[in-house]
PDBQT receptor file of N, H, CA, C and O in Angstrom, charges set to zero:
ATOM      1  N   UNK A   1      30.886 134.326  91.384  1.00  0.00    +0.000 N 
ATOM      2  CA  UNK A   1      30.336 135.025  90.235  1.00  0.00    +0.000 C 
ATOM      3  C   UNK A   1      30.146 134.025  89.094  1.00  0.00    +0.000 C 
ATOM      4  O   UNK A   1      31.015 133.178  88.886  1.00  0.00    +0.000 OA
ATOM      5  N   UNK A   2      29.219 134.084  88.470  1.00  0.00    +0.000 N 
ATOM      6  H   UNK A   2      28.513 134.772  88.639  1.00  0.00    +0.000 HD
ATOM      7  CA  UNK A   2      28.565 133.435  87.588  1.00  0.00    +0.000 C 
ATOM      8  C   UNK A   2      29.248 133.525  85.918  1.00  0.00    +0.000 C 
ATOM      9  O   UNK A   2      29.760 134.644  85.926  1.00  0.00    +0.000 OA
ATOM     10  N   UNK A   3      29.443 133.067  84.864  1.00  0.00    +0.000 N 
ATOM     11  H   UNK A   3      29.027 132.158  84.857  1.00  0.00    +0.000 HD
ATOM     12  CA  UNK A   3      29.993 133.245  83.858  1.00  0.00    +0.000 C 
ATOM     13  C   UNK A   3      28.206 134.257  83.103  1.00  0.00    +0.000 C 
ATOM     14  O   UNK A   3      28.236 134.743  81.972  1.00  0.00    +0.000 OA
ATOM     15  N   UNK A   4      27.346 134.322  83.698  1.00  0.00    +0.000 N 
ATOM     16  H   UNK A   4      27.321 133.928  84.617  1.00  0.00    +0.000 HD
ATOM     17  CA  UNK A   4      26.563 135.190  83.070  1.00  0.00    +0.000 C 
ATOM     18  C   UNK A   4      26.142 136.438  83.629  1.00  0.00    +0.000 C 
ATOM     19  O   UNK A   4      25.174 137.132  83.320  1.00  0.00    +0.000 OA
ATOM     20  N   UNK A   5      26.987 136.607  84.469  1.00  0.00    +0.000 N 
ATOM     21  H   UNK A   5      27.774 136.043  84.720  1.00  0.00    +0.000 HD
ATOM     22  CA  UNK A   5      26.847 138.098  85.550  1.00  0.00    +0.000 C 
ATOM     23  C   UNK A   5      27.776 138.742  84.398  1.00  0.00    +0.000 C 
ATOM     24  O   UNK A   5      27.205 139.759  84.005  1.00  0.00    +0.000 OA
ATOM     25  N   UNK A   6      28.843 138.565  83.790  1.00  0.00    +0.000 N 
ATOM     26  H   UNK A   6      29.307 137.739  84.109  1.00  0.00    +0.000 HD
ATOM     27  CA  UNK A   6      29.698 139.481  83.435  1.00  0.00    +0.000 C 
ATOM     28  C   UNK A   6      28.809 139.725  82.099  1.00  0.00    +0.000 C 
ATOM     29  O   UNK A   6      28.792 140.834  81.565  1.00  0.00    +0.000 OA
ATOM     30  N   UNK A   7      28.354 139.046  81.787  1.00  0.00    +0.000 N 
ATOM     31  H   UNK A   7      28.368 138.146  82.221  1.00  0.00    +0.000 HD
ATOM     32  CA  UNK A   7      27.400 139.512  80.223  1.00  0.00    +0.000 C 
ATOM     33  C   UNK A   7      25.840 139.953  80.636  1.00  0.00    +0.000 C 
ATOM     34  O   UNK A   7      25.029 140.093  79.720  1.00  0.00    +0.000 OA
ATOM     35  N   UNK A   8      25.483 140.142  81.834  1.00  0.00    +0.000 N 
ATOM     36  H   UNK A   8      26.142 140.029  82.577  1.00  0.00    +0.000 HD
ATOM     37  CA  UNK A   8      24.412 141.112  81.759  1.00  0.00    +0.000 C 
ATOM     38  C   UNK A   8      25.059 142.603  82.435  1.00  0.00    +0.000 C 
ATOM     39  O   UNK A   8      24.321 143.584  82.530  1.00  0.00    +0.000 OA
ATOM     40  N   UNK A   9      26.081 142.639  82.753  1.00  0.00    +0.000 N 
ATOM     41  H   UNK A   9      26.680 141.843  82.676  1.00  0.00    +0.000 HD
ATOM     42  CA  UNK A   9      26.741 143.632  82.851  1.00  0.00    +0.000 C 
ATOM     43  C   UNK A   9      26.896 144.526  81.243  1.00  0.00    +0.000 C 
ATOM     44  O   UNK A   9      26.355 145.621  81.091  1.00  0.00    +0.000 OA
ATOM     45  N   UNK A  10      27.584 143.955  80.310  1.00  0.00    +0.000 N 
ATOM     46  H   UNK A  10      28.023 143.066  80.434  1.00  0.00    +0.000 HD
ATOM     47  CA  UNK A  10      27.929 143.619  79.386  1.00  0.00    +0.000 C 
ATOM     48  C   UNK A  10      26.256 144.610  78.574  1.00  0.00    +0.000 C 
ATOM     49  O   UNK A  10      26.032 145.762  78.203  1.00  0.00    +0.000 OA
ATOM     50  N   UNK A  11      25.684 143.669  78.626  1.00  0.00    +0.000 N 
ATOM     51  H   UNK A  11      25.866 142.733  78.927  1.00  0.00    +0.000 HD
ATOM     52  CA  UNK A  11      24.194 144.034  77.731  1.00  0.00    +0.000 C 
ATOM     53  C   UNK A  11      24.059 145.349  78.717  1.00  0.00    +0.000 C 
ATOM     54  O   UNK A  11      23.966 146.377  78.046  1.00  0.00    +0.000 OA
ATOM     55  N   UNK A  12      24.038 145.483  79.553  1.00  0.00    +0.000 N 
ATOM     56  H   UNK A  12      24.114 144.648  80.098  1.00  0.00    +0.000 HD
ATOM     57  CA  UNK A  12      23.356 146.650  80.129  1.00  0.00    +0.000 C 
ATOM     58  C   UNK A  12      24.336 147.959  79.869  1.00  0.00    +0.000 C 
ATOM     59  O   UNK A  12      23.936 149.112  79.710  1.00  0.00    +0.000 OA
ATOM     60  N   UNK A  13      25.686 147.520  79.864  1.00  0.00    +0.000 N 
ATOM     61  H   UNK A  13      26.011 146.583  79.994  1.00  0.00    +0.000 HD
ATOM     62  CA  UNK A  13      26.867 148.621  78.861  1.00  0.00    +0.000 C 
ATOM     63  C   UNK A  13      26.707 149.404  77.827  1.00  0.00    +0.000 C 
ATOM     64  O   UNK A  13      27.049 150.553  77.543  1.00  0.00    +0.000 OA
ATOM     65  N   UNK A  14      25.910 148.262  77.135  1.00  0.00    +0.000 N 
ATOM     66  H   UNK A  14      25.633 147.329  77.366  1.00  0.00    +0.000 HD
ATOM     67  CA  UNK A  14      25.423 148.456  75.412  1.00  0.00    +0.000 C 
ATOM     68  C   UNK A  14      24.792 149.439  75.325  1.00  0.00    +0.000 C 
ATOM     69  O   UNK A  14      25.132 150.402  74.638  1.00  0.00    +0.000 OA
ATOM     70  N   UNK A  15      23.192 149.335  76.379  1.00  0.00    +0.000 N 
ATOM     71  H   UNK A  15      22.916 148.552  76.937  1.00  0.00    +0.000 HD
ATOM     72  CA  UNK A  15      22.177 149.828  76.001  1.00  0.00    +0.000 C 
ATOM     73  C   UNK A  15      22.633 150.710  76.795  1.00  0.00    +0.000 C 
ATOM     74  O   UNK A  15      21.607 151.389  76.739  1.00  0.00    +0.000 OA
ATOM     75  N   UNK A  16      23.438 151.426  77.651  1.00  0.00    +0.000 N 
ATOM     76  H   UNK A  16      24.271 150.874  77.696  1.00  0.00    +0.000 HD
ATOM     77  CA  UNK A  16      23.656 152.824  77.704  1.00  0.00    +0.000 C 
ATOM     78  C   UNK A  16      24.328 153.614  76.797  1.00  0.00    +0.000 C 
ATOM     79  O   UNK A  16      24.118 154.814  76.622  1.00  0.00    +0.000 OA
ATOM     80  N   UNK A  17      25.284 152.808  76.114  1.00  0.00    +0.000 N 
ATOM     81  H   UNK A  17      25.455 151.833  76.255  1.00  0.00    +0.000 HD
ATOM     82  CA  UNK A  17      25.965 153.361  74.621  1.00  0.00    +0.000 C 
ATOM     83  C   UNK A  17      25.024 153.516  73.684  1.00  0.00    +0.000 C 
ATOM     84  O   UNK A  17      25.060 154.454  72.887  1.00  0.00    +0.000 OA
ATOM     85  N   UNK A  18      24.056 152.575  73.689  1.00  0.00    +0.000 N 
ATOM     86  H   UNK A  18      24.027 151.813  74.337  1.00  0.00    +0.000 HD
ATOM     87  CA  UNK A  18      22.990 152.873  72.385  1.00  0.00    +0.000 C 
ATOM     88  C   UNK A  18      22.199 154.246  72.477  1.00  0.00    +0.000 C 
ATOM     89  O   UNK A  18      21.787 154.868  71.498  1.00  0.00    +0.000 OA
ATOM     90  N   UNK A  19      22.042 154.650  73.891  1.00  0.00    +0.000 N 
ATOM     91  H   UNK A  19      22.377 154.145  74.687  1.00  0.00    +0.000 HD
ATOM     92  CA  UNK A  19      21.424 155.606  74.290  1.00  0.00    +0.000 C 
ATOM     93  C   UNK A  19      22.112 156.712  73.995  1.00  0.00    +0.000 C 
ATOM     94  O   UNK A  19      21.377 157.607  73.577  1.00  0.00    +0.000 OA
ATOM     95  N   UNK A  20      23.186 156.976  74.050  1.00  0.00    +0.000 N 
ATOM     96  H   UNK A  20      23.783 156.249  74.389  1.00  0.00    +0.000 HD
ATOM     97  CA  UNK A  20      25.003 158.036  73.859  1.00  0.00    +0.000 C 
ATOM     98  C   UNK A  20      24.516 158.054  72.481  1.00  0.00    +0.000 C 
ATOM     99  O   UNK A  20      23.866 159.071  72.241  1.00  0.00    +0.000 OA
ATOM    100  N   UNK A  21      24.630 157.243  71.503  1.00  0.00    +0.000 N 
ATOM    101  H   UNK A  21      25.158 156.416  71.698  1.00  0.00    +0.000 HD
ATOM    102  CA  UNK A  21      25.156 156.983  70.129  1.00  0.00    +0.000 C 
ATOM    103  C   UNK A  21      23.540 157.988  69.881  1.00  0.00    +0.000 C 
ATOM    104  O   UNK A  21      23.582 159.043  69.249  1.00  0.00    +0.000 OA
ATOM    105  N   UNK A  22      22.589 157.606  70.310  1.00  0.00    +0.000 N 
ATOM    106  H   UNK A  22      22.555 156.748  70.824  1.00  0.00    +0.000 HD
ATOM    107  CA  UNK A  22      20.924 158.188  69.673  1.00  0.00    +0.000 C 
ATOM    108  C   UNK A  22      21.012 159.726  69.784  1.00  0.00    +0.000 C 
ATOM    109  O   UNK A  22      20.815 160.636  68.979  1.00  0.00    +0.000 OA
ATOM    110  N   UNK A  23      21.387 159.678  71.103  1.00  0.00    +0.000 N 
ATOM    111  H   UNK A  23      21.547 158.939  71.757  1.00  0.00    +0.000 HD
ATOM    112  CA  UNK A  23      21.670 161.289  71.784  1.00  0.00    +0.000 C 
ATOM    113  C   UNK A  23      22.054 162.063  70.692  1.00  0.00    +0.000 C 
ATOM    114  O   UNK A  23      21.362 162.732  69.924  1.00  0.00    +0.000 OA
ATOM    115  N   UNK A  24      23.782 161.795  70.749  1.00  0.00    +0.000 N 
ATOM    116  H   UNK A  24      24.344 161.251  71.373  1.00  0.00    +0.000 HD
ATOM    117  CA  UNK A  24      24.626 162.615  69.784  1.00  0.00    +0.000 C 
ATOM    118  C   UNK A  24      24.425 162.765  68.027  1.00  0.00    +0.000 C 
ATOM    119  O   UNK A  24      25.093 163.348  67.173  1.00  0.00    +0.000 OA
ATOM    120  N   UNK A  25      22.818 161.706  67.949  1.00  0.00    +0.000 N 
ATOM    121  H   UNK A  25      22.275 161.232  68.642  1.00  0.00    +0.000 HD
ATOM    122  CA  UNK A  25      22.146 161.988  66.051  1.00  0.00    +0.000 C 
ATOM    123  C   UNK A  25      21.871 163.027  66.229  1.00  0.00    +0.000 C 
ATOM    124  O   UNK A  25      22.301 163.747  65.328  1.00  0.00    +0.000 OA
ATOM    125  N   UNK A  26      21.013 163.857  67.421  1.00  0.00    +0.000 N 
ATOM    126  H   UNK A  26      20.663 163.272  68.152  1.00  0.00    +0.000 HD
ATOM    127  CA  UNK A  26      20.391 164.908  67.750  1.00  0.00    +0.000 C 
ATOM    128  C   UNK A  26      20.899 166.137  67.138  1.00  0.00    +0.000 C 
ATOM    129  O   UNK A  26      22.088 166.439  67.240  1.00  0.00    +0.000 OA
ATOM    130  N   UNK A  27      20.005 166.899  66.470  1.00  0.00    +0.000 N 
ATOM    131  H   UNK A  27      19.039 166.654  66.387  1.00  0.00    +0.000 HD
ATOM    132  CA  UNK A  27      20.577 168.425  66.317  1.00  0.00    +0.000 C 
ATOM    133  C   UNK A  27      21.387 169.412  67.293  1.00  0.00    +0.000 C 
ATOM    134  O   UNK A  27      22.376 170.129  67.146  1.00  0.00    +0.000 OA
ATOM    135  N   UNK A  28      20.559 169.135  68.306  1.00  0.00    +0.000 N 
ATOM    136  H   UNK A  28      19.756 168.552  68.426  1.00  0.00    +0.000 HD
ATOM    137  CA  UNK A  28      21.289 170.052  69.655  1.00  0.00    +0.000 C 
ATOM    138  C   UNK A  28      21.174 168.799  70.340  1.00  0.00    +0.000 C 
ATOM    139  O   UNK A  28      20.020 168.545  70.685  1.00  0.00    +0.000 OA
ATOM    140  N   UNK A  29      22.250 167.732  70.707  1.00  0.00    +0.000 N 
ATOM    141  H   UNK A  29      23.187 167.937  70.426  1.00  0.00    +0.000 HD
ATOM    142  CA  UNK A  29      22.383 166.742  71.856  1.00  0.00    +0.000 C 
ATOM    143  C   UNK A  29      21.777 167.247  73.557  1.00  0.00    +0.000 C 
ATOM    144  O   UNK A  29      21.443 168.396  73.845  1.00  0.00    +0.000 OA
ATOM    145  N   UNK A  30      21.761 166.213  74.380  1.00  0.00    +0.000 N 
ATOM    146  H   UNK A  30      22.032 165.279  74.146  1.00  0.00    +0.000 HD
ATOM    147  CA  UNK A  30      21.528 166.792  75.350  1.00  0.00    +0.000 C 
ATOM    148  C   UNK A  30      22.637 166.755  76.257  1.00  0.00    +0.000 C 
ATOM    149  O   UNK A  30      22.371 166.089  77.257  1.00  0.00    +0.000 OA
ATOM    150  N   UNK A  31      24.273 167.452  76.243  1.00  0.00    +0.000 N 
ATOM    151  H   UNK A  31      24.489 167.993  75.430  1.00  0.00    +0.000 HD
ATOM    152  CA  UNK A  31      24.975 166.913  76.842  1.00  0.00    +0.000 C 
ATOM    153  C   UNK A  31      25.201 166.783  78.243  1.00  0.00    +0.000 C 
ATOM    154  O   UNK A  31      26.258 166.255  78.591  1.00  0.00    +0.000 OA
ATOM    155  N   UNK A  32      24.339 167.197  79.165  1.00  0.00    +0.000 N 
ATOM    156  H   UNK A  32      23.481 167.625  78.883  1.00  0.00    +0.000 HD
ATOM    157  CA  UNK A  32      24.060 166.224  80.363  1.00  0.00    +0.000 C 
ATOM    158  C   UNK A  32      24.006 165.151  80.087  1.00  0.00    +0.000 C 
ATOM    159  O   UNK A  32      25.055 164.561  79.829  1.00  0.00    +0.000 OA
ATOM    160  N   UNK A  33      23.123 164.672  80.050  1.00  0.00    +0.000 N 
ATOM    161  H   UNK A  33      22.270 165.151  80.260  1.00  0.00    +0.000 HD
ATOM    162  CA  UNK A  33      22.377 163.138  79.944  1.00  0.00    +0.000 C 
ATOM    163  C   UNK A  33      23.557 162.213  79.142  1.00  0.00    +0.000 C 
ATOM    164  O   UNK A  33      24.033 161.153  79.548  1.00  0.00    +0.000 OA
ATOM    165  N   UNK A  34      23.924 163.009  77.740  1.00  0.00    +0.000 N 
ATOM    166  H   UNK A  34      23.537 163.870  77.410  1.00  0.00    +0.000 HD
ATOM    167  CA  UNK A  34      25.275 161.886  77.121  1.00  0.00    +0.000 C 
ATOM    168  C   UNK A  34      26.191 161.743  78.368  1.00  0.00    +0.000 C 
ATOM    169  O   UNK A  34      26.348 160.860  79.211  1.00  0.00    +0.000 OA
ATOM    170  N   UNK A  35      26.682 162.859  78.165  1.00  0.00    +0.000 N 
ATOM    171  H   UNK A  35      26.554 163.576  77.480  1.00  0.00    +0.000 HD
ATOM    172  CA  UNK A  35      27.998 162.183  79.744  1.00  0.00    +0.000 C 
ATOM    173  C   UNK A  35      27.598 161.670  80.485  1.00  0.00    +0.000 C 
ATOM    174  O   UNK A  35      28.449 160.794  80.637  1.00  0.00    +0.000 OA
ATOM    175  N   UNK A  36      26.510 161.398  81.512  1.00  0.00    +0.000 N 
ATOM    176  H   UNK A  36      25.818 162.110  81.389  1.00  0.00    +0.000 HD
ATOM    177  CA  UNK A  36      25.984 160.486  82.270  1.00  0.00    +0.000 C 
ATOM    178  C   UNK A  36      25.784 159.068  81.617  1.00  0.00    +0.000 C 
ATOM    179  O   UNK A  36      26.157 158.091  82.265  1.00  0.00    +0.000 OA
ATOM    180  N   UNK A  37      25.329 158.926  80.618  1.00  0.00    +0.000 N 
ATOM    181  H   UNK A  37      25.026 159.720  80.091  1.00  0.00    +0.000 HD
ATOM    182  CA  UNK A  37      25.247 157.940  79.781  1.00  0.00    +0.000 C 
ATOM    183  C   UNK A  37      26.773 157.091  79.497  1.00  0.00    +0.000 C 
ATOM    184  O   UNK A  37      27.356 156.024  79.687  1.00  0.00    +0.000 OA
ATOM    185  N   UNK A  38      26.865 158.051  79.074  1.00  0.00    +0.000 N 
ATOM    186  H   UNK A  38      26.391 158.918  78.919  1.00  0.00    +0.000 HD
ATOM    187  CA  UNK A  38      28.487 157.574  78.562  1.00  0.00    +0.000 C 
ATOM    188  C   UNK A  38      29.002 157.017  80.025  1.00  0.00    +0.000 C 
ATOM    189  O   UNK A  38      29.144 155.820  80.274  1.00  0.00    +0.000 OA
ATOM    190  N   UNK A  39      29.196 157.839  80.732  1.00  0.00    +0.000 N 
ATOM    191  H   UNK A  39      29.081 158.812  80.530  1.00  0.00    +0.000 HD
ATOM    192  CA  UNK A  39      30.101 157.641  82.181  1.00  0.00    +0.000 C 
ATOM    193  C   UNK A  39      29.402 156.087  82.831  1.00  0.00    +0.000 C 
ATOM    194  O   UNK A  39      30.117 155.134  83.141  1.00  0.00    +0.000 OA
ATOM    195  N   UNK A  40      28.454 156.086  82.904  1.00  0.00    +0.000 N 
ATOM    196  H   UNK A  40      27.873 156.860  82.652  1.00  0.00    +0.000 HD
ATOM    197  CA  UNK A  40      27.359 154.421  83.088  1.00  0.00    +0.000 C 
ATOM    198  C   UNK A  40      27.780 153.482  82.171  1.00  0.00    +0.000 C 
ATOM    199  O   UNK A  40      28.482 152.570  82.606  1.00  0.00    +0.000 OA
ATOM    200  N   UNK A  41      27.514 153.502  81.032  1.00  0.00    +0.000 N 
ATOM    201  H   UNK A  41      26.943 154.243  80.678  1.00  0.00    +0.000 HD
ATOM    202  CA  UNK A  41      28.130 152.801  80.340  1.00  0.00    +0.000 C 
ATOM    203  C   UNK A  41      29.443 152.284  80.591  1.00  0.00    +0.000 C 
ATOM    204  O   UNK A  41      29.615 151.094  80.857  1.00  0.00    +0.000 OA
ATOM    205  N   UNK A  42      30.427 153.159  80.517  1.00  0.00    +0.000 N 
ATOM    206  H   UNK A  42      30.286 154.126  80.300  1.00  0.00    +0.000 HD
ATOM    207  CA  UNK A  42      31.699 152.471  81.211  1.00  0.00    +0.000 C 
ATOM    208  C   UNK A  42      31.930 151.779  82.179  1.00  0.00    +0.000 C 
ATOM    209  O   UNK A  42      32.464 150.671  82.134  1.00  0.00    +0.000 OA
ATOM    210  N   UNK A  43      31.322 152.703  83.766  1.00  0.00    +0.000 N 
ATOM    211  H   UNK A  43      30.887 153.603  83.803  1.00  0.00    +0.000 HD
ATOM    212  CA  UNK A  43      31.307 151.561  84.726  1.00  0.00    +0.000 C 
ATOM    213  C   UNK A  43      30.843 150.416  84.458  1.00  0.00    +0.000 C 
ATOM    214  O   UNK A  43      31.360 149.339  84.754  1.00  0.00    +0.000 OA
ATOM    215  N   UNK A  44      29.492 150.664  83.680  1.00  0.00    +0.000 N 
ATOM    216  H   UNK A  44      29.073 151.539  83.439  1.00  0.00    +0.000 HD
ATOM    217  CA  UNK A  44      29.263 149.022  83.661  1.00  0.00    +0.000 C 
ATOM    218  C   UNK A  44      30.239 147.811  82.541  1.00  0.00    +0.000 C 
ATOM    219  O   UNK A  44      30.204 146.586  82.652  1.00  0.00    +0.000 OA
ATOM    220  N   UNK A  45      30.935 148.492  81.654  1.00  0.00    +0.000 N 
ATOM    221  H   UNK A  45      30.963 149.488  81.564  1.00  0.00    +0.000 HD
ATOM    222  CA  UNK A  45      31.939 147.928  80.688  1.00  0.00    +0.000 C 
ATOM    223  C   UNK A  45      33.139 147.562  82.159  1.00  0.00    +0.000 C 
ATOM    224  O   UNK A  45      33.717 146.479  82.060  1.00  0.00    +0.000 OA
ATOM    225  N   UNK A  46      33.382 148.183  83.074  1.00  0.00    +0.000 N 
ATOM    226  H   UNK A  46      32.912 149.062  83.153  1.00  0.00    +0.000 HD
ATOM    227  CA  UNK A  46      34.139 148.081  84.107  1.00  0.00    +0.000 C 
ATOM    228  C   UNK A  46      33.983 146.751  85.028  1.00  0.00    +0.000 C 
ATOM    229  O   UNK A  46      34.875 146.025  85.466  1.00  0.00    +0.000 OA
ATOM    230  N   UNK A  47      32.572 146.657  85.186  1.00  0.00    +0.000 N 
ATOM    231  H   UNK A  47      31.847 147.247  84.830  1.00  0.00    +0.000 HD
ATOM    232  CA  UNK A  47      32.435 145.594  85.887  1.00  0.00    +0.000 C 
ATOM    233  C   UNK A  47      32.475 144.475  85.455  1.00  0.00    +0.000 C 
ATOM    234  O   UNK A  47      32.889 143.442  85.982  1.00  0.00    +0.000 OA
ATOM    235  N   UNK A  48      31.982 144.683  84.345  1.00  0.00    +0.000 N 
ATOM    236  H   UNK A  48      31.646 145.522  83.917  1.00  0.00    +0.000 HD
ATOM    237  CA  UNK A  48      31.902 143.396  83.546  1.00  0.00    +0.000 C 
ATOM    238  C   UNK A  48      33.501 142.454  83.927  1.00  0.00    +0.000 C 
ATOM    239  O   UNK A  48      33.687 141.362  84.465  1.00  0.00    +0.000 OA
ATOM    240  N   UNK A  49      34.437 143.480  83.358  1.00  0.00    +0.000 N 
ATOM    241  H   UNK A  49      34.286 144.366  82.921  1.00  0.00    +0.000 HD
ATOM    242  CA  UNK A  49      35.825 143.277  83.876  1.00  0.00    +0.000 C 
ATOM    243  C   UNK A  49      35.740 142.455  85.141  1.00  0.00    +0.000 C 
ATOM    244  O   UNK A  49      36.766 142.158  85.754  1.00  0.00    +0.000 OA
TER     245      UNK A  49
C-alpha cells in the first residue's frame, strides 16, 4: 500500500461528509440518502485506517 492510497481514501471520506453536512441545511433532509452518506463516509474514514 502506497502512502497515497490512504489519502484518496481520505478525500473520498470528505466528499461524502460534504454531501451529509449539504443534506442536513435542507428544510426537510433526505434521511435515506444522509445515513447512507454518512455510513460511506465512515467506511471510507475506516479504510483509510
Amino acid at each position: 500500500m502506497s502512502v497515497d492510497d490512504y489519502r484518496e481514501w481520505v478525500r473520498y471520506a470528505e466528499q461524502d461528509w460534504q454531501l451529509v453536512a449539504s443534506l442536513l441545511r435542507r428544510k426537510r433532509p433526505p434521511t435515506v440518502a444522509v445515513c447512507f452518506h454518512a455510513q460511506q463516509s465512515a467506511e471510507k474514514y475506516l479504510k483509510a485506517l
